[in-house]
C-alpha positions as CSV (number, residue, x, y, z in Angstrom):
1,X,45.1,-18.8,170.2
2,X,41.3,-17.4,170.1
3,X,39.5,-16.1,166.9
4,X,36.9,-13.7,166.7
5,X,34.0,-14.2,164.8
6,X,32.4,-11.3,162.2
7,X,29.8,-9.8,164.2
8,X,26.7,-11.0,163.8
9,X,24.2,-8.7,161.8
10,X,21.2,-7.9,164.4
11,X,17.5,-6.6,164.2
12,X,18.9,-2.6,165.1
13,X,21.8,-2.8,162.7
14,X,19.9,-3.7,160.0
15,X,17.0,-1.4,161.3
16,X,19.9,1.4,160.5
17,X,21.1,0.2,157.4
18,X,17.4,0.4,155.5
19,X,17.3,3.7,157.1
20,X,20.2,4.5,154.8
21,X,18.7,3.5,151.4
22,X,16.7,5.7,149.5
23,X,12.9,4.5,149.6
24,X,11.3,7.2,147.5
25,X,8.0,8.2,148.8
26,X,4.5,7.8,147.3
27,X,4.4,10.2,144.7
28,X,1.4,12.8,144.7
29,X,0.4,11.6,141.4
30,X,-0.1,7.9,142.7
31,X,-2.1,8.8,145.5
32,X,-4.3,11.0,143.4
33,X,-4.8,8.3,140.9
34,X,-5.4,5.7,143.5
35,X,-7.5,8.1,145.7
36,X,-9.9,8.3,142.7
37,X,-9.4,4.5,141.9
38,X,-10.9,3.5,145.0
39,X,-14.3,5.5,145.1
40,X,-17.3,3.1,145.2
41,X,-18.2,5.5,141.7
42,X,-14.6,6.4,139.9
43,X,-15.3,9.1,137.4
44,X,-13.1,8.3,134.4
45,X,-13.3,12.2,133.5
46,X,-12.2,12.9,137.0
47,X,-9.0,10.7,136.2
48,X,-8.5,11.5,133.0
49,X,-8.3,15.6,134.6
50,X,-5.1,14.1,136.8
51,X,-3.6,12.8,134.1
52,X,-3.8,15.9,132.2
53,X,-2.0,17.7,134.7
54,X,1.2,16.0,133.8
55,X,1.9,16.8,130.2
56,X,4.7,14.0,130.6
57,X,2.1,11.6,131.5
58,X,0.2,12.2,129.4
59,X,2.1,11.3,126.6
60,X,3.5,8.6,127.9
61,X,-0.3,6.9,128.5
62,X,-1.0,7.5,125.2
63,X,2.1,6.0,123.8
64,X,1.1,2.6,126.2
65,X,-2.5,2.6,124.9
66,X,-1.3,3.1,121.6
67,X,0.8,0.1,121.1
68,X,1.0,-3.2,119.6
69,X,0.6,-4.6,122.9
70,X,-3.1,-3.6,123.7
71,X,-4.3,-3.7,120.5
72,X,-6.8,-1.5,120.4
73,X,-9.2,-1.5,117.2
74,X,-9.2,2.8,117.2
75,X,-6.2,4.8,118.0
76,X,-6.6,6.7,121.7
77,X,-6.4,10.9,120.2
78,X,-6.6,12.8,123.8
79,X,-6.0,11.0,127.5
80,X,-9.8,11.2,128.2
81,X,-10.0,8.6,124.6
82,X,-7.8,6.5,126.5
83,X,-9.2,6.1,129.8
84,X,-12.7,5.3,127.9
85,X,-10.7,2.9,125.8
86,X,-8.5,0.9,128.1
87,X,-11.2,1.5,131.2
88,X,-10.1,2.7,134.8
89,X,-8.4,-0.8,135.8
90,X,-6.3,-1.1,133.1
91,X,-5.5,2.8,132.8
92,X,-4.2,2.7,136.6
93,X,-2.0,-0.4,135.9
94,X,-0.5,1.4,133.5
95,X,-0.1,4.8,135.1
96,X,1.6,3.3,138.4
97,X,4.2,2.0,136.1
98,X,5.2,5.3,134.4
99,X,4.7,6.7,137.6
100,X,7.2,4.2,139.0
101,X,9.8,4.6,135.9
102,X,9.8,8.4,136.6
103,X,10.4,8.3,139.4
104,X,12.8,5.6,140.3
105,X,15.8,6.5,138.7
106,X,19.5,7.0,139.7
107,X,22.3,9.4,138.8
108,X,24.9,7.9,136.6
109,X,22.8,4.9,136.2
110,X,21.1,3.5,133.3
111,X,18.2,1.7,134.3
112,X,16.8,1.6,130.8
113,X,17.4,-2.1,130.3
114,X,15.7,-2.4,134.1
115,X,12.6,-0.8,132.8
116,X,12.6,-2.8,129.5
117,X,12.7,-6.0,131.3
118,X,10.0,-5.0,133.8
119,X,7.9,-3.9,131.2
120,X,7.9,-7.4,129.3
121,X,7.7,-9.0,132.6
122,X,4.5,-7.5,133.0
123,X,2.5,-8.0,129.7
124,X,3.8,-11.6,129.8
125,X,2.1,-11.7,133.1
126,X,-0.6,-10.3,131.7
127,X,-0.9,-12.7,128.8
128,X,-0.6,-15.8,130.8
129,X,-2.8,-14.3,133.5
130,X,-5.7,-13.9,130.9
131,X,-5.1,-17.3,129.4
132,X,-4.4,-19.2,132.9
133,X,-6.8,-17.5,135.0
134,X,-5.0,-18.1,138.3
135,X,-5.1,-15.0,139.6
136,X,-6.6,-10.8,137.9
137,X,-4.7,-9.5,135.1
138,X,-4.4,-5.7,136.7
139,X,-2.6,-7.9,139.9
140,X,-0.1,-9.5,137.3
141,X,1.3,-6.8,135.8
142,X,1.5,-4.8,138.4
143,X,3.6,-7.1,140.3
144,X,5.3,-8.0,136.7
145,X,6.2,-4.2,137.0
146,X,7.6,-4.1,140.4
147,X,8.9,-7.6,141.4
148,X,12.4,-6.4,141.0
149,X,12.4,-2.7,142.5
150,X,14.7,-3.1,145.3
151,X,17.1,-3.9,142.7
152,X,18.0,0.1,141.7
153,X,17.5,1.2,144.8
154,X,20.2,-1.4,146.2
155,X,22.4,-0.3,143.1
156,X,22.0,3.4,144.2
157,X,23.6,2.4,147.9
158,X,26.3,-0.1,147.1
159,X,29.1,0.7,144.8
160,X,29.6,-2.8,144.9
161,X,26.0,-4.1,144.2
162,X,26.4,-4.9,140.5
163,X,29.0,-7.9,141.7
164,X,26.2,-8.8,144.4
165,X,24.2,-9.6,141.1
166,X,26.4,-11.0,139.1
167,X,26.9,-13.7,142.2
168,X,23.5,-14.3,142.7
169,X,22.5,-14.7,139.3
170,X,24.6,-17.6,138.8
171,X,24.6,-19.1,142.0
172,X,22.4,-22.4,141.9
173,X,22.6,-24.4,145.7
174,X,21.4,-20.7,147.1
175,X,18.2,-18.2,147.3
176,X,19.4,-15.4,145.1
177,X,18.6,-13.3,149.0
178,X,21.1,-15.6,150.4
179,X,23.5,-14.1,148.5
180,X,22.6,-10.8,149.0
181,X,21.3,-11.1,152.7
182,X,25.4,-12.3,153.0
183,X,27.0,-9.8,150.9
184,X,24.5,-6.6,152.6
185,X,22.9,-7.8,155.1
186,X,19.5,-6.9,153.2
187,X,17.8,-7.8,150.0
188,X,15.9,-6.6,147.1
189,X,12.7,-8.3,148.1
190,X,13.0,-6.9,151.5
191,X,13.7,-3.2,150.1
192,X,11.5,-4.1,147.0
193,X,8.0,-5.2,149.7
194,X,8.6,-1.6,151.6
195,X,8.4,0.4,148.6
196,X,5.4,-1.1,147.7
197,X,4.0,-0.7,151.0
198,X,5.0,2.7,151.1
199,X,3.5,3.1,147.9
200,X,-0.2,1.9,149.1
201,X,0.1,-1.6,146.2
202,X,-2.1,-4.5,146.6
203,X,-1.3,-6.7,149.7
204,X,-0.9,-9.6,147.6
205,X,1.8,-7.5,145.3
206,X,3.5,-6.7,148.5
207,X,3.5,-9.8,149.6
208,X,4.8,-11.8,146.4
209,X,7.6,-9.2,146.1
210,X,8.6,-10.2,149.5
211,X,9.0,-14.0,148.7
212,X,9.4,-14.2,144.9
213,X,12.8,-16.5,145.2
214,X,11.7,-18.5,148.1
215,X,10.2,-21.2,145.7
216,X,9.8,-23.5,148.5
217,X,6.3,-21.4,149.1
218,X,5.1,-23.0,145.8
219,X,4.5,-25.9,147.5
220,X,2.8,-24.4,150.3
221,X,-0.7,-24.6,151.0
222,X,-0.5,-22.2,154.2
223,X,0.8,-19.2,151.7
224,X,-2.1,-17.0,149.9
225,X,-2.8,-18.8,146.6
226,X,-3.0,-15.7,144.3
227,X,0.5,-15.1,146.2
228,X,1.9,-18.2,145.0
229,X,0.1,-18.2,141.0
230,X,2.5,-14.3,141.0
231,X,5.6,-16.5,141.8
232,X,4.7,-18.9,139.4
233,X,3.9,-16.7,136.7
234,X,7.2,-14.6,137.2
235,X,9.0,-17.5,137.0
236,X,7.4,-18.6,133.7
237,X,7.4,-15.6,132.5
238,X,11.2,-14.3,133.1
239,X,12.2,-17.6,131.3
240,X,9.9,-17.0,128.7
241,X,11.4,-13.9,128.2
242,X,15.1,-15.7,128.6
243,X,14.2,-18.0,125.6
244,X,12.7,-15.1,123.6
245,X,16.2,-13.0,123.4
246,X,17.7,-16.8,122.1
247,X,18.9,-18.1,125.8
248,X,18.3,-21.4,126.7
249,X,19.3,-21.6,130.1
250,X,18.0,-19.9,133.1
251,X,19.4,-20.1,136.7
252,X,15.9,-18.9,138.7
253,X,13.9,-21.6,136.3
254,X,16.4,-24.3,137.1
255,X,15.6,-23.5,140.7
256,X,11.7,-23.1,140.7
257,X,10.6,-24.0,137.3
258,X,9.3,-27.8,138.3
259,X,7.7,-26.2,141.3
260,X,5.9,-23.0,139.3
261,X,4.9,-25.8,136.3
262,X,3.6,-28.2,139.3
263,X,1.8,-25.0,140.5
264,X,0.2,-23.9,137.4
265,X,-0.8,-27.3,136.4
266,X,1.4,-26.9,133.2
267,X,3.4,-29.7,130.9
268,X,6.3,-29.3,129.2
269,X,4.3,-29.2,125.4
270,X,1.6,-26.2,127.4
271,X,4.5,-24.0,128.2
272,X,6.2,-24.9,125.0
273,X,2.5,-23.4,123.6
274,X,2.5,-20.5,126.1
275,X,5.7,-19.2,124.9
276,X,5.4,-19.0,121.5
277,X,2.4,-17.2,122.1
278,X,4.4,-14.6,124.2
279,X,7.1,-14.4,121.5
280,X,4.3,-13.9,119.2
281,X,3.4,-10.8,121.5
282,X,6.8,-9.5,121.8
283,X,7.6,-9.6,117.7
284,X,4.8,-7.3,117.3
285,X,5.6,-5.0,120.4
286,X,9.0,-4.3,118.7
């Protein structure tokens, strides 16, 4: 009697499968934004006139710079008061995340606790950036923002992807890719690093987003140092976030929290510190 193995997924047949998911491309806006972001001179009047364009975005910059969050000692009145207020760096952190909220979305699917989670992803990031200075605060939330973007576009091309999840967040002896490598012969860092590719993000960003469960890399001196601090922080800060909502467990931090705290050069009683900082943050956010 002979048995036939599964096929074997190869290089072409998973060429053609990315083909089939939905990689939206770099928005006009984005371009326009970075475009004038990268001149040796950026003009905040000049990007404060792009923003303006977009009555949508405009009002949702002004509801970012407004917030608890940042803090800011006046209230930002019109979008060129905000760009002077939060300065260009900080203003095109923020507008690639509205950017990326409008324009990732999928029909019949809520991604409003996606976003939510992202978002507090990123100013912890942010936070611990500032206080830890391992690696620039524009880099952190950025990648805070994105780390997880395969995610919806996965959920938009597998009916099934929501199980995939569901197995992978509570699976501890495998990569939470395993998992989803096995179940769709992809992942969402894979999908995650070629949207951010696509969408012209920093190399480190890309990069991070392409390894951010392979925790092994912690420990890796031959991977780019301001790669590994964006693991590390993620980590920290997605368990911060974890004990915040009253949870005291967390499957990733089990799996890469020694290695992230190694990292980071953090003990127990300094992360203790660190998060009730963050909740601190997040109590006068909401």
């Amino acid at each position: 009697m002979t048995t036939t193995n599964p096929p074997l997924a190869t290089d072409q047949s998973v060429d053609a499968l990315i083909k089939t998911i939905r990689i939206p491309p770099r928005p006009s806006l984005l371009a326009d934004v970075q475009a004038e972001l990268a001149l040796d001179d950026p003009d905040p009047k000049r990007l404060a006139s792009v923003i303006a364009h977009d009555v949508a975005m405009s009002a949702s910059l002004l509801k970012l710079a407004n917030s608890p969050f940042f803090g800011l000692r006046l209230k930002a009145k019109s979008v060129d008061h905000a760009v002077n207020l939060l300065g260009l760096k900080q203003c095109g952190v923020l507008l690639t995340g509205i950017i990326a909220r409008q324009t990732v979305q999928i029909e019949k699917i809520s991604l409003v606790k996606f976003w939510d989670f992202s978002a507090k992803r990123a100013q912890a990031m942010s936070q611990f950036a500032r206080r830890l200075r391992v690696c620039p605060v524009d880099v952190a939330h950025t990648f805070g923002l994105f780390c997880d973007i395969g995610i919806p576009l996965l959920l938009e091309r597998f009916p099934d992807y929501p199980q995939t999840l569901e197995m992978a967040n509570q699976c501890l002896t495998d990569k939470f890719t395993v998992v989803e490598q096995e179940r769709h012969a992809t992942s969402h860092t894979a999908i995650g690093s070629l949207l951010s590719r696509t969408w012209g993000l920093q190399e480190e960003v890309t990069t991070a987003i392409l390894l951010h469960h392979d925790y092994a890399v912690l420990d890796d001196s031959g991977t780019d140092e301001r790669v590994r601090s964006l693991i590390a922080l993620s980590l920290l800060a997605e368990y911060g976030i974890i004990r915040y909502h009253g949870e005291e467990y967390s499957t990733e931090w089990e799996k890469g929290g020694l290695l992230a705290s190694h990292f980071l050069g953090l003990s127990t009683d300094e992360i203790e510190d660190l998060f009730e900082e963050l909740h601190e943050l997040l109590n006068k956010a909401h």
